[in-house]
Each structure stands twice: as C-alpha cells, then as structure tokens.
N, C-alpha and C positions, 0 to 999 in steps of 0.2 A: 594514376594513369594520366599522360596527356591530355590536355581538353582539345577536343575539336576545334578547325578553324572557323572562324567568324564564317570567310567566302574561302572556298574551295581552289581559286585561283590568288591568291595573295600570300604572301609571306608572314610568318608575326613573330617576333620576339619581345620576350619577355626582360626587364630589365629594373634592377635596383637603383634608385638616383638619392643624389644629396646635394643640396644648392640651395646658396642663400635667394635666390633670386624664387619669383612667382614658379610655384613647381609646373603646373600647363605651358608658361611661356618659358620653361627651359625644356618641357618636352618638346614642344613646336620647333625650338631651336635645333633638337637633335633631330626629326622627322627634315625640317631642308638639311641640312648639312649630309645627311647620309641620301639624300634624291636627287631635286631638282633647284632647290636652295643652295645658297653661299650668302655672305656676311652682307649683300645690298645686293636691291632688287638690279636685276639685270633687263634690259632689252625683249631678248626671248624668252621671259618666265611667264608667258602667258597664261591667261585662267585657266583655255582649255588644256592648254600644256600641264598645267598644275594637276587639275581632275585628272588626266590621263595617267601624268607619272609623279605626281608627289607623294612620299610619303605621309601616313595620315596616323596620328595621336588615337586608336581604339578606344584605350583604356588609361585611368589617371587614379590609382588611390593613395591620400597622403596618410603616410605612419605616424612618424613622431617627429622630434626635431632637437639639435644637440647644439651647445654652445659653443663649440670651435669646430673649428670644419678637419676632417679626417684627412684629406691629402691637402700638400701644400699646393701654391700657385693659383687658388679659385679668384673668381672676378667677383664683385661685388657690387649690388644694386647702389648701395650707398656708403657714405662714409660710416654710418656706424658699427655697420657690417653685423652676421647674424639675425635672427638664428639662421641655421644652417635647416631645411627642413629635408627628411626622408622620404621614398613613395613609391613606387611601384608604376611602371609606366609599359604600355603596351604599343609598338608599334606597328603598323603593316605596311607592305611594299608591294606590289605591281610585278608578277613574275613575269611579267613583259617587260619589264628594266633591265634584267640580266639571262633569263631565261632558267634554266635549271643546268646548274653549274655552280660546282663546290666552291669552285677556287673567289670564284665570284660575288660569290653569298659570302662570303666571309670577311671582302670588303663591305659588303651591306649593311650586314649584321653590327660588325665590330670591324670599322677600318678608324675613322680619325674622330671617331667621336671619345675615347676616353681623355683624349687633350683638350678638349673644349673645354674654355676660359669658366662658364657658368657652373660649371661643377665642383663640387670637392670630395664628389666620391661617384662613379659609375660600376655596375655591373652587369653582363649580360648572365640573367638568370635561367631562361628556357627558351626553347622554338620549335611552331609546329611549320611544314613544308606541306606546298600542296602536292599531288600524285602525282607530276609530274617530273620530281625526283627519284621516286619510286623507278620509275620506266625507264627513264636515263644509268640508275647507279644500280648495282644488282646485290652492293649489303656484302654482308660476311658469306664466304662460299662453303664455309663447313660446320661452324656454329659448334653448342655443344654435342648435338651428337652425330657429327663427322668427326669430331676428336675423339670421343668415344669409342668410336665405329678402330680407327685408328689407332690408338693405345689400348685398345680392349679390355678398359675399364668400366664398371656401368654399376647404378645403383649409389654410386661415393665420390666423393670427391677424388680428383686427381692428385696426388702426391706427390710435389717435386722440389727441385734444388736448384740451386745457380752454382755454377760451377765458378770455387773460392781458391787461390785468391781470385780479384777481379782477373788482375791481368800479372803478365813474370812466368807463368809457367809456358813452357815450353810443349810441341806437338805433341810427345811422347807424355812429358806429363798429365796432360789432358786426358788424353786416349787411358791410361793407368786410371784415374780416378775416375772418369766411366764406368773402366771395369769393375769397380769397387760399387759403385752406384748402382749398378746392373744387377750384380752377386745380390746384392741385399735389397732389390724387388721395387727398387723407384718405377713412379709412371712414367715422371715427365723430368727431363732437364735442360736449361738453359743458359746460355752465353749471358755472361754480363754486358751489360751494354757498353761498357770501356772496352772488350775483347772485339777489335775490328777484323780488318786482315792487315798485321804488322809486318814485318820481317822475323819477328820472334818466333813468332807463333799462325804463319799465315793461312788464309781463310781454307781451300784446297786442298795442305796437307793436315790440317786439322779435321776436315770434314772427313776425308779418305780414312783416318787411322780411330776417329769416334767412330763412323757409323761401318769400318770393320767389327770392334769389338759388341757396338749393339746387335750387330747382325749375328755374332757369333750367338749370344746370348737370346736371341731372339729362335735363331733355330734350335738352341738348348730346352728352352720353357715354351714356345708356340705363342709368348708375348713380345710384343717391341715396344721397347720404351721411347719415347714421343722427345726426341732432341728439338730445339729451338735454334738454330743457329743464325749469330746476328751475321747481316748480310748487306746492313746500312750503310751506301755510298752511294757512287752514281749512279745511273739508272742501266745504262749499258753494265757495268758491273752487276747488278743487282740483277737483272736476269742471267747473266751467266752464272752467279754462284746458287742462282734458284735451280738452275739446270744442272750442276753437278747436287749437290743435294739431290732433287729427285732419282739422279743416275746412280746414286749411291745406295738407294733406297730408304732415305732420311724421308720424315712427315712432318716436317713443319719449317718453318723460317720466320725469323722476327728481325722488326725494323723498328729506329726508333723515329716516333711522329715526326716531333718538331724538326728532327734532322733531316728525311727525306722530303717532307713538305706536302700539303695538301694534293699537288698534283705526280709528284713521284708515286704516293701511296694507292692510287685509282690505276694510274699505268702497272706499279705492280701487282695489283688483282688483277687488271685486267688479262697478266701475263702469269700469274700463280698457278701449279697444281697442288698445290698444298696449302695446308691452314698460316694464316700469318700471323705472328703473335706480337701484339704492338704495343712498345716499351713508350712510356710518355715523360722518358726524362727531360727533365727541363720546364715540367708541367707546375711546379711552384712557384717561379714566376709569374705564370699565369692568372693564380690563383688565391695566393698566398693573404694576400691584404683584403680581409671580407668585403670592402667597399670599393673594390677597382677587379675590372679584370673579366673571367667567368668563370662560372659554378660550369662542375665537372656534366651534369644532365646536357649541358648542353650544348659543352665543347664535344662528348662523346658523340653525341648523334651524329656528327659530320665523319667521324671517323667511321661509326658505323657503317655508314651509308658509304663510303670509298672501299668499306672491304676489309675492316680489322676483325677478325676470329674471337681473340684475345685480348683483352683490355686490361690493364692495371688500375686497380681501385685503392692504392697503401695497402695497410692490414691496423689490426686489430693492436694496440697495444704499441705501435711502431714507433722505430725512432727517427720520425720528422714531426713537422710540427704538427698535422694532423688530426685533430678527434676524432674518435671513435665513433659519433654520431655522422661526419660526416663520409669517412670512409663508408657506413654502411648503406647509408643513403646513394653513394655513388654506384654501389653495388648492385643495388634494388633496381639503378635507373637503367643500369643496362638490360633488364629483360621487359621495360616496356617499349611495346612496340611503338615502332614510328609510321607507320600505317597500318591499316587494317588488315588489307590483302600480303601488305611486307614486311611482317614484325622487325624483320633484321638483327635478331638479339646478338647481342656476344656474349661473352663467356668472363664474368668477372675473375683478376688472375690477385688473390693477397700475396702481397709480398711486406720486404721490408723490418728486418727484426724478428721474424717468424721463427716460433718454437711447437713446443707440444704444447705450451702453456696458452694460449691464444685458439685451439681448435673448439673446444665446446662452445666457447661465445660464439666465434664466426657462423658455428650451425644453426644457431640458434636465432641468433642474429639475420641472417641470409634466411632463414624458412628453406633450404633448398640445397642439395649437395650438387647442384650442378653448379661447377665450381672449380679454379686450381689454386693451390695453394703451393708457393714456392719459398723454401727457408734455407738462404745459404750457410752463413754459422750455425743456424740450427739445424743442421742437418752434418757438415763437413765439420763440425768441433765438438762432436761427442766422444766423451773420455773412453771409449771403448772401439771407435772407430766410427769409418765412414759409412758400411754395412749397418751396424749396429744406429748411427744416426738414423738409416732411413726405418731402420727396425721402429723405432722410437715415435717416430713422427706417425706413421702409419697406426700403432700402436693408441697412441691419442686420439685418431682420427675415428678408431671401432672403438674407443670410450666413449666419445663425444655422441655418437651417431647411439650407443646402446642407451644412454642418460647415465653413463656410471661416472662419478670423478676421478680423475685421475690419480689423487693418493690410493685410494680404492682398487683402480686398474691396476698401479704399479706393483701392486703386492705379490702378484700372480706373472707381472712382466717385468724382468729385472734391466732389459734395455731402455722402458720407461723409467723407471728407479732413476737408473744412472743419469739419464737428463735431467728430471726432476732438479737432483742434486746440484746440478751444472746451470742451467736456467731460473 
C-alpha cells in the first residue's frame, strides 16, 4: 500500500537516480530545476521565495554503484569519470505551485528532468497527492463492479477478445464475427487500437451493425456482451461517437492514453455515460529502459484519477518484452487506493499473446478475479472456430478458478483439447 504523505498539503515522488556526481547534490539539482531553480542563481530567487516554493529533497538512499553509466550523454564531476552511483531519492512540491491539476503535475513530476546533464539513468517510481486532487478529479465512474453490474458477470473474471485481424475487415465483416463471438458466450470484446474510424470500416457504421447483432443476442440470453469501441480522436469527435454508442445501446468505450492526452482523457469522463477502457499503447516507450522513464504504479494513478475504468497491465507469458513479475506488480497496483476516502481502483485488463495456457497463473498470481482478460489469436485461431475459441478460453478460466490443470480439464472438454494442441 502507498505510504502516507509526510504534510498533507505537498506533493511527493518517488524516483530511481544514477549519476556519477554527489547523489544529494544531483538530487538538489532535480528539486530547482523542477521549482524555483534554473542552472544560476537568479535576481528573484529569494530565500523567502525558496521556503515558499522550492522544491525540497525528503528523502536520499544510496544502493549500489556501476561502472559505466546506463544511458549515454551524462555529465561528469571529473575527468575520470565513475562510478556511476544508484539511490532512491524523494521529492516534494508546494501544491501551491500548480494547484491540483493533472496536466500540470505531470510537468512537475516528470517534465525536463530526465535530460538533465547529471544523470545517467532517471526514473519516476511512485506518487502520493494530497486530497485535494481527490475533490477536483472524480477517478474511474464504473470501476469493477459497474462493469459487472453491465456485462452481468460476477464472481470470474470477464472473458474477452479483440477483434482480429487488427484492421482490413470491413463493417459487415465485423458485425459477422460479433456474431460468432456472441453465439459462443464472450463477455467482453474490443477494438484493436489500429481500428479507428477509416473509410473501410468507419466508426458509426460499425457501431450501428456490432451493437444491432449484440442487441439481438442480448434479447436472445437476457446478457450483453460488454463492446469497447475505440473512439480515440478529437475531442469534439470523441463525444459524438460516445453519443451514438450510448444511442445504440453499447456499454463501454476505449481511448488510447498517450493519443488523446492527459487533458482529452478528464474532458472525456467528464462527458462519459459509460465505462472507458484505456488502451496504453505507446506505454513502452515510456518504460522500457529500467533506468529512464516511469514504473507503471505510477504512471497509472494519473490515469486513474482522470477517469480510466480499464487499465492494461501486458499479461502473463506475453509477447513484449515484459516480465512476468512486473506485469503482475502492475496489476496489484491498480487496486491500491490513492486515498483513503477515494480509492479510485480500476480494473486490470491482461492482454497480449493470451491463451488458455496463461489463466491459472494470472488467478493466482492476481489473488482476485476481479479482472479482464482479452486474447485475440487466442480466441479468433482456434482450429474449430471462433465459438469454439471462446468455448476454450472460458473453459480454462473454470479450471484455473476450480485448482484443476488443464491437461486434467481438457479430458472432459474437447474445445479445451483443441487449443491445448494449437497453443
């Protein structure tokens, strides 16, 4: 769980550093450069100016230390340069410098300090906010059990697909492979994040001819399966295809982060009746290089707090570069609260390479079926069909959940069999 803040009105982030230089005086260097500081003293940096609004060094512990420095371009105290020393550095801010305001925090947090000369390695590792972000942002508006409530699933995890290929099918095609999806008892399905609104396949006559066929199938069984449709552009667009979705009777919509942007994503909660499901492609970047960048705890909470439902955490066993430790880590972080009164949780979504073969870990892994789990090939490339795929996957899902293994399972279920074989 988060640790409380030091002062109840300040900022704190947490952060991974590497730098040949004195590790204190390369923290001090990041505390002005993100406040009240720049590279010489100025005129108006006065003390009381400082007390009021400078950033201040909390916390200092130094790790270990490595003999080449991990990213290129650091500065160097001396010519013989090294070691490079590790450490963990805490800083706080003055929520009187920007006030409570995401877009703003985010140059705080992390604007121009990962280019700074003294480093060869930054990371922003966690952040606690004081309550008066709370007040301001109002978090996810359906969480896990308004999706629930929604897909009228409860007790398991949600069961879903992306609809494969990414992109090339046409409105009709779509709408058909729904149907097939629907027949064989999916929860949840979603747009690839490459599926925008094209000319091939555009947003309006795809929403119209999916959520006739969900609708059909929805009055057939007394369930509706939980569509995602991406709706990522401008923001004048993004409400009006939030608005034919709901007109259509659709429950959900997904954006992806980096593309709409810290303050698209708050305007569209703020204008949402439905759950948003937030795609974070692009998030490797971000992330990728352990010593630059930021750890997923802590990129998510921003997103939290603007209003994501749905978060992607990888999956289990996937094909990025990802560990398995820290996918699950990521997972865990989305259900600790960001305050007390406003937990804000969202709903970790695995994707990513997903099969049957990956279900008993993530349960087990996760402590918790509150949960969605999306497998496009592994669901739309099973040798007996696309029905049969979700047969399959669901199938793993009541193994995983009873403790039985899969070879085990499959004996009794020959749609399990067949993927087995295939994955």
């Amino acid at each position: 769980m988060t640790a409380p803040l030091i002062d109840p009105d300040r900022i704190e982030a947490d952060y991974l550093i590497e730098t040949a230089f004195d590790p204190m005086q390369a923290a001090e260097i990041m505390a002005g450069e993100q406040s009240s500081g720049t590279f010489i003293s100025v005129p108006g940096e006065t003390p009381e100016l400082k007390k009021r609004s400078a950033a201040r060094v909390e916390r200092l512990t130094v790790y270990d230390s490595v003999a080449q420095p991990t990213l290129p371009g650091a500065g160097q105290p001396n010519a013989g340069g090294g070691p490079w020393q590790r450490a963990k550095v805490t800083l706080s801010w003055p929520i009187e410098n920007l006030g409570a305001s995401l877009p703003n925090l985010i140059a705080t947090i992390a604007g121009n300090l990962f280019e700074l000369k003294p480093f060869s390695g930054l990371r922003l590792v966690d952040l606690r906010l004081p309550r008066a972000f709370a007040q301001k942002y109002a978090g996810p508006q359906f969480g896990m059990e308004g999706t629930r409530r929604l897909a009228g699933v409860h007790g398991r995890p949600l069961i879903g697909t992306i609809i494969k290929p990414s992109v090339g099918l046409t409105v009709e095609d779509t709408a058909a492979m729904v149907d097939q999806l629907c027949a064989g008892g999916i929860d949840f399905i979603k747009d690839d994040e490459l599926q925008a609104d094209g000319p091939a396949c555009p947003f309006d006559a795809r929403v119209k001819a999916v959520m006739a066929v969900v609708n059909r199938h929805a009055d057939r069984t007394g369930k509706k399966p939980m569509v995602a449709f991406n709706l990522t552009g401008d923001m004048d667009d993004m409400r009006r295809h939030h608005d034919l979705v709901l007109a259509e009777g659709g429950t959900c919509i997904m954006a992806s982060l980096t593309a709409v942007g810290m303050a698209g994503m708050i305007e569209l909660r703020r204008h949402s009746q439905l759950p948003i499901h937030a795609h974070r492609c692009g998030w490797g970047a971000l992330t990728r290089e352990p010593m630059l960048g930021w750890s997923y705890p802590a990129w998510s909470k921003l997103w939290r707090l603007a209003g994501a439902d749905h978060m992607h955490v990888n999956g289990l066993e996937n094909k990025f570069s990802e560990a398995d430790d820290s996918v699950i880590a990521s997972a865990r972080s989305l259900s600790e609260p960001l305050f007390e009164e406003a937990p804000m949780r969202a709903v970790p979504v695995f994707s990513s390479g997903q099969t049957v073969r990956q279900a008993s870990g993530t349960l087990q892994a996760v402590g918790s079926p509150d949960l969605i789990v999306t497998a496009g090939g592994g669901v739309v490339a099973h040798p007996d069909g696309i029905a049969a795929g979700v047969t399959a996957m669901c199938e793993a899902w009541d193994a995983a959940a009873a403790g039985v293994d899969l070879p085990t399972y499959a004996q009794d279920h020959p749609a399990l069999a067949a993927a087995l074989s295939l994955y």
